[in-house]
C-alpha positions in Angstrom: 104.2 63.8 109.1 101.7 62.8 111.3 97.8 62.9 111.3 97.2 65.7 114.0 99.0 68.4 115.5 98.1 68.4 119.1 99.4 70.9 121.9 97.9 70.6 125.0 95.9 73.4 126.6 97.8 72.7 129.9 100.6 73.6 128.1 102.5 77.5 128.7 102.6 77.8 125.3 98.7 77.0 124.7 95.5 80.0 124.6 95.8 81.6 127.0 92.5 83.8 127.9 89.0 82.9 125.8 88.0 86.4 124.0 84.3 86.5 124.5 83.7 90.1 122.6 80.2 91.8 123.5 80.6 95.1 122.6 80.5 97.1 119.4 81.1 100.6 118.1 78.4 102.9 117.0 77.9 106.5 117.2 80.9 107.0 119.6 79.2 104.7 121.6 80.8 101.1 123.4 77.5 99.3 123.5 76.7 95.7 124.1 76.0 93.0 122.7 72.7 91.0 124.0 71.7 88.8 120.7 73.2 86.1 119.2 76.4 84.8 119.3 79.2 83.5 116.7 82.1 81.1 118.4 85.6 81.4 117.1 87.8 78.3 116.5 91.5 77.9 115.9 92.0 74.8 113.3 94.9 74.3 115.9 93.8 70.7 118.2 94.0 71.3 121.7 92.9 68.7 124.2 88.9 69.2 125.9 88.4 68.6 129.0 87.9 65.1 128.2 91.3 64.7 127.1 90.1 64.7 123.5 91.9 66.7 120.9 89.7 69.2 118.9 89.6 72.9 116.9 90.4 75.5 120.1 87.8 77.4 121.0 89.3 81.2 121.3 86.1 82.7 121.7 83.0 84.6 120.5 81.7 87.2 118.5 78.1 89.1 117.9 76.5 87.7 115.1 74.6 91.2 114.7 71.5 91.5 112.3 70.8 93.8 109.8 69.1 96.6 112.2 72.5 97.2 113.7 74.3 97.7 110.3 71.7 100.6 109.6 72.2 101.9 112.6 76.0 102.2 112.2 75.0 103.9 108.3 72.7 106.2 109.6 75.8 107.4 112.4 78.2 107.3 109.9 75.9 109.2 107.4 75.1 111.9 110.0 78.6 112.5 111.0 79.6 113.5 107.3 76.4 115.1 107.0 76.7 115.5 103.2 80.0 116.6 103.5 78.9 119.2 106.7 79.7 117.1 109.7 82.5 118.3 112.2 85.1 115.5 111.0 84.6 116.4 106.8 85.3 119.9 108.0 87.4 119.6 110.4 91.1 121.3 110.4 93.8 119.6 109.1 96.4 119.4 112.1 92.7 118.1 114.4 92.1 115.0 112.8 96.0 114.4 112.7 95.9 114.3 116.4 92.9 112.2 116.4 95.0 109.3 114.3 98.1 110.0 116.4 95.9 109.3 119.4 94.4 106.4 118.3 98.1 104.7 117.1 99.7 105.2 120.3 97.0 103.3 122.4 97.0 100.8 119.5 100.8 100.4 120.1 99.7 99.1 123.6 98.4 95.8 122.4 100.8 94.6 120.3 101.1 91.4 122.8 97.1 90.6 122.4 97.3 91.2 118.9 99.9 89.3 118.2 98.5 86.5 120.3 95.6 86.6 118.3 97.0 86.4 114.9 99.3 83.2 115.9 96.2 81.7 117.0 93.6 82.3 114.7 94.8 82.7 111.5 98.0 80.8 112.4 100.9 83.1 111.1 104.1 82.4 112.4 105.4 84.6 115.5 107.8 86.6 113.5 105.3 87.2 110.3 102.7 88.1 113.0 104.9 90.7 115.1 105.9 92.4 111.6 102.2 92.6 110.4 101.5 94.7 113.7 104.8 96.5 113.6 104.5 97.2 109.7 101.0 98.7 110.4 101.8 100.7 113.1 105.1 102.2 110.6 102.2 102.6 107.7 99.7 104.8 110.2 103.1 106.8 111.1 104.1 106.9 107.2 100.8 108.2 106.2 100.4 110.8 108.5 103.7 112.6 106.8 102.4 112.2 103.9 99.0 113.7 104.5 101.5 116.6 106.2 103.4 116.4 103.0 99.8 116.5 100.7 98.7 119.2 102.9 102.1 121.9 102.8 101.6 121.4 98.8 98.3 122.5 99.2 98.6 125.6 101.3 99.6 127.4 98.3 97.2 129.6 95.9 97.8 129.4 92.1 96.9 131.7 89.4 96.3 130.9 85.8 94.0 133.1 83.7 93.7 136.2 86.0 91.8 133.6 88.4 93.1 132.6 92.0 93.0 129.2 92.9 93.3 127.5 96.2 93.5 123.5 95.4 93.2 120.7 98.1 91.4 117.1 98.4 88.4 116.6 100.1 86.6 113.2 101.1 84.0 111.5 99.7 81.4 110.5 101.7 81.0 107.5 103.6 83.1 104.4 103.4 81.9 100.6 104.0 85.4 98.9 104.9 86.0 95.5 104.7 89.2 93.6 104.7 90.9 90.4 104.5 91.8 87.4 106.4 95.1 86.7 105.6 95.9 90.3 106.6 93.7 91.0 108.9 95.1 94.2 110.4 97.8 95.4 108.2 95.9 95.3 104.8 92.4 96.4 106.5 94.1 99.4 108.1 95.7 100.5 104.9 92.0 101.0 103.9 90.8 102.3 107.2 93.5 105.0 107.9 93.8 107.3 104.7 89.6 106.8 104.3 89.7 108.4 107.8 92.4 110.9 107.4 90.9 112.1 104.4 88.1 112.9 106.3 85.5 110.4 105.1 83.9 108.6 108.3 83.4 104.6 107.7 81.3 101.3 108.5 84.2 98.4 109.1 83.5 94.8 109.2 86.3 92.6 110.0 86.8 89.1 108.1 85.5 86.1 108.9 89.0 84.9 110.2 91.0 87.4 111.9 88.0 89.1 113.3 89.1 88.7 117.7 92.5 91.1 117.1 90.3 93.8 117.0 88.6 93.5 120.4 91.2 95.0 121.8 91.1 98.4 119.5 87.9 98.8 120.1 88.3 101.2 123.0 90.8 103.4 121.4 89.1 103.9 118.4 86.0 105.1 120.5 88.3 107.1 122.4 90.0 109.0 119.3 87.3 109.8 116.8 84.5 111.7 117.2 80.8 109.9 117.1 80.0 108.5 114.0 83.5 108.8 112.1 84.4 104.7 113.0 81.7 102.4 113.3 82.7 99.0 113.7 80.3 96.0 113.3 80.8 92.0 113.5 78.5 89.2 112.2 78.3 87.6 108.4 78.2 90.2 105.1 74.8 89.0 104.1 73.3 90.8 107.4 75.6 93.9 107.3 77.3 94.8 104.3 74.3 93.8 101.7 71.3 95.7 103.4 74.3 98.6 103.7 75.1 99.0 100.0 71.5 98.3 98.9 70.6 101.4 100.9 72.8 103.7 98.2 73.5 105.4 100.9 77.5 103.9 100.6 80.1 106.7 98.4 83.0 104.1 98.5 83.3 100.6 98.8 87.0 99.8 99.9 87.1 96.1 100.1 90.5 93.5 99.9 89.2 89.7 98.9 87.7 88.4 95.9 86.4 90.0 93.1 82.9 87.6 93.1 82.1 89.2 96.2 83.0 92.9 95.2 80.7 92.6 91.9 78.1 90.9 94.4 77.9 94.2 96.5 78.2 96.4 93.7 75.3 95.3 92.1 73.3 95.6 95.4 74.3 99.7 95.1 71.1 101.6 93.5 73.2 104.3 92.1 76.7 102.6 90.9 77.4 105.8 89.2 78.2 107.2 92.1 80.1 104.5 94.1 83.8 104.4 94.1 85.8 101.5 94.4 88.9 101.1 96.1 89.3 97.1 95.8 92.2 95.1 95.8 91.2 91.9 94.5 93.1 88.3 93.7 96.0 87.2 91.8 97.6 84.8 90.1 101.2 86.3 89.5 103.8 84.0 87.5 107.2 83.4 87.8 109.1 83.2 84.2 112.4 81.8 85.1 114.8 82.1 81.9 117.9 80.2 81.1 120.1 82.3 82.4 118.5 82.6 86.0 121.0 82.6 89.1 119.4 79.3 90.3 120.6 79.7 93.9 119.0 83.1 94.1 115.8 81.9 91.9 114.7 78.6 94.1 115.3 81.3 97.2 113.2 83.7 95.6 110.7 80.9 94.5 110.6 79.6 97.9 109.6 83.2 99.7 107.4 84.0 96.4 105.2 80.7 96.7 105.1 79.9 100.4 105.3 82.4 102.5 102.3 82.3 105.2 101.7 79.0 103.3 100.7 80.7 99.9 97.7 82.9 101.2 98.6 86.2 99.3 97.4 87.7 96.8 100.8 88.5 95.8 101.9 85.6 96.1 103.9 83.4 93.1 101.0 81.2 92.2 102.9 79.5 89.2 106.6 78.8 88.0 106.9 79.2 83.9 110.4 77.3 84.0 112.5 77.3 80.3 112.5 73.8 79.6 116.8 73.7 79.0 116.8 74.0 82.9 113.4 72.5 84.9 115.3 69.7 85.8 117.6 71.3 87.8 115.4 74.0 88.7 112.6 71.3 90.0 115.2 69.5 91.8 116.8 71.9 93.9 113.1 73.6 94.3 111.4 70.3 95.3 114.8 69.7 98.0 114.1 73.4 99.8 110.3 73.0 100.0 111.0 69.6 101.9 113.3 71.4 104.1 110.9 73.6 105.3 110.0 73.2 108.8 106.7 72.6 109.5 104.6 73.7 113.0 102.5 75.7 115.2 103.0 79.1 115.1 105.5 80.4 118.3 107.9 77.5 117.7 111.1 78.7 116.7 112.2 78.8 113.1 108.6 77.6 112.0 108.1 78.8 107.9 104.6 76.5 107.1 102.2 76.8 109.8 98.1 74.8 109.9 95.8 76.7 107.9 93.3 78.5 109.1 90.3 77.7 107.1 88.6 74.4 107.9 88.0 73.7 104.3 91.0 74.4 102.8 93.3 71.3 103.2 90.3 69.1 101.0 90.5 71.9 98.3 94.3 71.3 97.8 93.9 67.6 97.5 91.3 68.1 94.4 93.4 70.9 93.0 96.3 67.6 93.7 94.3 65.0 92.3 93.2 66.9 89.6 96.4 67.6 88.3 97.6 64.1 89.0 94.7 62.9 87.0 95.9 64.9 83.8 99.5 63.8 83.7 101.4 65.9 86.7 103.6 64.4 89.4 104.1 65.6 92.5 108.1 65.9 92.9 108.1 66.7 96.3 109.0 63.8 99.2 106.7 65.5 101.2 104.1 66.8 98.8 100.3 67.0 99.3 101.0 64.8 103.2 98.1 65.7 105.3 97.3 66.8 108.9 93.6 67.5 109.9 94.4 71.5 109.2 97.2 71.7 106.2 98.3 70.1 103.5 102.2 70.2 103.0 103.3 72.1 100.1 102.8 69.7 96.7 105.3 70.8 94.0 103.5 69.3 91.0 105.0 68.9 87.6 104.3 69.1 84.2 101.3 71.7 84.8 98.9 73.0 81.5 96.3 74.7 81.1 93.8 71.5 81.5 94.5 71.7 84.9 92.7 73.1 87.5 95.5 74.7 89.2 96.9 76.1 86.4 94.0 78.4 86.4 92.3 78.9 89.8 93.8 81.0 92.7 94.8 78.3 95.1 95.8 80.7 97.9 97.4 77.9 99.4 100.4 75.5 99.5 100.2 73.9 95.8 103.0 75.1 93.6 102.3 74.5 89.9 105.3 74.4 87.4 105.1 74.8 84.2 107.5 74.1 81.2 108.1 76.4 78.4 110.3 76.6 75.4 109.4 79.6 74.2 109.0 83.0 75.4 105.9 83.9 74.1 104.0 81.3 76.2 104.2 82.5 79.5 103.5 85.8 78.0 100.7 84.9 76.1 99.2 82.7 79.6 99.2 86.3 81.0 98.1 88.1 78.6 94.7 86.0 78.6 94.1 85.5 82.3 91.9 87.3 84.0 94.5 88.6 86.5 97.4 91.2 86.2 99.2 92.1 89.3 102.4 91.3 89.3 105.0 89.1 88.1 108.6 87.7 88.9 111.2 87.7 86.1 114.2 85.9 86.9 117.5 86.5 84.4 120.9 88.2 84.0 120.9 88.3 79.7 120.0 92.2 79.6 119.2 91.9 75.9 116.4 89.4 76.8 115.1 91.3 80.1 114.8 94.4 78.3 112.2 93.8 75.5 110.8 91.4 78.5 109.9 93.9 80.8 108.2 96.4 78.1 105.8 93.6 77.4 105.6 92.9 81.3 104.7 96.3 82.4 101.5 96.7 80.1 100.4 92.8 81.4 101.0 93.5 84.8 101.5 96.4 87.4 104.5 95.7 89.0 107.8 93.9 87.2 109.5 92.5 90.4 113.6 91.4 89.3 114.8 88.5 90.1 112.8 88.8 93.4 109.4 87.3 94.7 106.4 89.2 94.4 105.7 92.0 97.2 103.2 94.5 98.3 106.0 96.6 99.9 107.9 98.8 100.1 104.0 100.9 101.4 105.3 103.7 99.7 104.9 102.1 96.2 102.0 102.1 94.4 99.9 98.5 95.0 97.6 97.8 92.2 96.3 95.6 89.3 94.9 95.0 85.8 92.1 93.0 84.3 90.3 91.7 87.8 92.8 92.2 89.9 92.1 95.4 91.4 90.4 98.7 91.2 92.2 101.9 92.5 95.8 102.1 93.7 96.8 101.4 97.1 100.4 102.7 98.9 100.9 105.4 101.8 100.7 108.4 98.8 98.2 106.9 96.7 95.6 105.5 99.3 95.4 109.4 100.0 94.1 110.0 96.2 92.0 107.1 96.1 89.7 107.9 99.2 88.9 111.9 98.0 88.7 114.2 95.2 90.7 117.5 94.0 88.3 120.5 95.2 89.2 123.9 94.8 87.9 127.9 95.5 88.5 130.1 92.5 88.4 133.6 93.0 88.7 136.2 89.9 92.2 138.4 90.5 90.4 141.6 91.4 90.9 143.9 94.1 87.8 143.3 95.5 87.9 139.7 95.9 91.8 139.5 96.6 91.3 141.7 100.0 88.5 138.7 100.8 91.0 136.4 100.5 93.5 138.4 102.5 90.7 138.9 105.4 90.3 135.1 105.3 93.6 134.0 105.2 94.3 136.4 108.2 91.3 135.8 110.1 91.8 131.5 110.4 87.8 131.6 109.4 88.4 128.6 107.3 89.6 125.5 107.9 90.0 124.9 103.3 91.3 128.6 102.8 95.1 128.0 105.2 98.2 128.7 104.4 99.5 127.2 107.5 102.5 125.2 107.5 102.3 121.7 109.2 105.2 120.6 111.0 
């Protein structure tokens, strides 16, 4: 492995066009940008004009100051107007064809987009085409099932000689701020059902991944009405702390780590009142038992603990491996992750691509060195070899809990395994971290699994069978325990977790029963329908 990774800018394959973003979006209003500026770099060398290789510059962003993020809270504020704005109140069926608008002018940058995300967060060409496919399917997805929310709802029930006509309504408004690692998919599965619900929202992009959405820009000002997206860039301490200190924030729907959601919560003046919709880190196991089909586990393993290098939160962070077959197991893992090729991210058949924060290959080798310094070995040809932007994927071995890694999130290419010779130790690992998202249980021996999974399901949220770790299928539900995450997150639960069951109750008398007829009749009310949506 060599020391650098160097494509020339000369080449067709290298940056095309410098993104330079001066505009931002407030109050239905494209305005510019005159202050100070923030360059974004790709940890990908290209050669200067000296002929020296370096981080590629892809462009720039506003590095706005704390003026602008009130001004995007008061316009956000004013366009829910305490739940009385046009968008809160609007019909159903409008704002549908507000979000419909806004995905099919989306769909026309899938190129840029996907331009971006090889470039600055360097995913891989495929993995970057599916995150923009995938969202575009999730904005379809959850506009059926607000359809689907809303037919349920045109319906009047009747309990206790009183008339009841039940639907969600929004919250209020909705600071959004979303990951790195996915920088449009996981954002928009904030931003879409907060909208749809009818809440309007302040979004902030991430620190990395923050150019792909220059190019939305326009159609989101040309979908929504004034106020309902407001979208800000520049560092959290100037915009999202002097938001949520205001109080003036109902929901904070954030994806990242759990320091920084207590940090912003305890700037909120009135926490009582704040919902959270947060989906937070991980550190989901894999417990591989005896019996485990190892041609299908070291596949699984592979996907689980590497794929985009390690940076998700659903990732398989560590490998609890039954002692009667880690040596087999750590061979034939150890052989695959060596196999894996290594490269920028539009070359063909690349699976480990450089990572995208500057800091992260140094972290890696103390997580490394650390563990080497306590006894582990690194039983990879290949492990912990460096380039000036990634460290190849270390398989280290034995892990315990001394270790650093056996404890942190490394949200990177480090793969700690850990032997066991007892059942009860990977459960009891789990059952005191501070994490509980998912985990990966790999076995045939029913009369094991089935007691296993029981346990499982109250330390974790999701049991995943003899398969890696996931957020999808979107229509599941995507949550955690313990620190993990607050609120649940699919296409039908997102819905739920950005508004509240309202209702109008009406006594079953003849007087107030022909009101309800008039109303139903007359199309004065947008809550009181009946109406079918197709």
């Amino acid at each position: 492995m060599s020391s650098t990774t160097v494509v020339s800018i000369d080449q067709t394959v290298g940056f095309k066009n410098q993104v330079h973003c001066t505009e931002y979006l407030v109050n239905g209003e494209l305005k510019t940008w005159k202050g100070n500026t923030s360059e974004v770099y790709s940890t990908i060398y290209t050669e200067n004009e000296q002929g020296e290789p370096g981080p590629t510059l892809l462009g720039s962003i506003p590095d706005m100051e704390t003026e602008v993020a009130l001004e995007a809270l008061n316009a956000a504020e004013k366009a829910f107007h305490r739940g009385q704005g046009l968008w809160p109140t609007m019909r159903v069926a409008d704002r549908l064809k507000c979000l419909s608008n806004f995905v099919e002018k989306m769909k026309l940058h899938r190129e840029e987009v996907v331009e971006l995300l090889m470039w600055e967060i360097e995913k891989n060409k495929a993995d970057a085409q599916k995150e923009f496919d995938r969202t575009v399917d999730y904005i379809y997805d959850t506009l059926e099932a607000y359809k689907n929310l809303d037919r349920r709802s045109a319906r009047f029930d009747k309990e206790g000689g009183v008339h009841a006509h039940i639907r969600r309504g929004p919250l209020g408004v909705v600071l959004c701020l979303g990951p790195y690692n996915y920088p449009l998919n996981e954002t928009f599965c904030l931003l879409i059902p907060a909208l749809i619900m009818g809440n309007t929202t302040i979004f902030k992009p991430a620190k990395h991944g923050v150019l792909l959405i220059t190019p939305l820009l326009k159609a989101f000002h040309e979908s929504f009405p004034p106020g309902v997206v407001n979208i800000l860039f520049g560092r959290g301490r100037k915009i999202a702390s002097p938001i949520m200190k205001t109080g003036k924030v109902d929901v904070l729907a954030l994806i990242g780590h759990s320091s920084s959601a207590v940090a912003l919560q305890d700037l909120h003046p009135n926490k009582n009142r704040l919902r959270l919709v947060l989906g937070l880190e991980a550190k989901n196991p894999g417990i591989i038992l005896p019996d485990a089909d190892m041609e299908l586990t070291v596949k699984e393993c592979i996907s689980g603990t590497l794929s985009y290098n390690g940076q998700r939160c659903t990732a398989l962070k560590m490998l609890f491996v039954h002692e009667s077959i880690v040596e087999e197991f750590n061979t034939k893992f150890a052989q695959a992750v060596d196999a894996l090729k290594y490269g920028l991210p539009w070359e063909e058949g690349v699976f480990l691509t450089p990572l995208p924060e500057p800091g992260k290959p140094a972290y890696i080798q103390e997580l490394i060195q650390d563990a080497v310094d306590g006894g582990a070995k690194i039983i990879n040809d290949k492990g912990g070899q460096l380039t000036h932007n990634y460290s190849f994927p270390a398989v280290l071995y034995p892990v315990n809990k001394e270790m650093r890694v056996y404890h942190e999130e490394q949200f990177g290419p480090v793969i700690p395994i850990i032997p066991y010779s007892d059942i009860s130790e990977p459960l009891d690992a789990m059952a005191a971290s501070e994490y509980g998202q998912q985990v990966s249980l790999f076995g045939r021996d029913v009369r094991k699994i089935g007691p296993l999974i029981d346990t499982l399901a109250n330390l974790v949220c999701r049991v995943n069978l003899n398969s890696a770790c996931q957020r999808g299928p979107d229509v599941y539900p995507f949550t955690g325990r313990k620190n993990s995450a607050v609120s649940t997150l699919s296409v039908y639960d997102a819905l739920r977790s950005f508004s509240i069951r309202t209702f109008v109750a009406s006594k079953d008398t003849p007087y107030n029963n022909e009101i309800l007829e008039t109303l139903l009749n007359s199309n004065e009310s947008n809550f009181i329908s009946t109406d079918y949506l197709l």
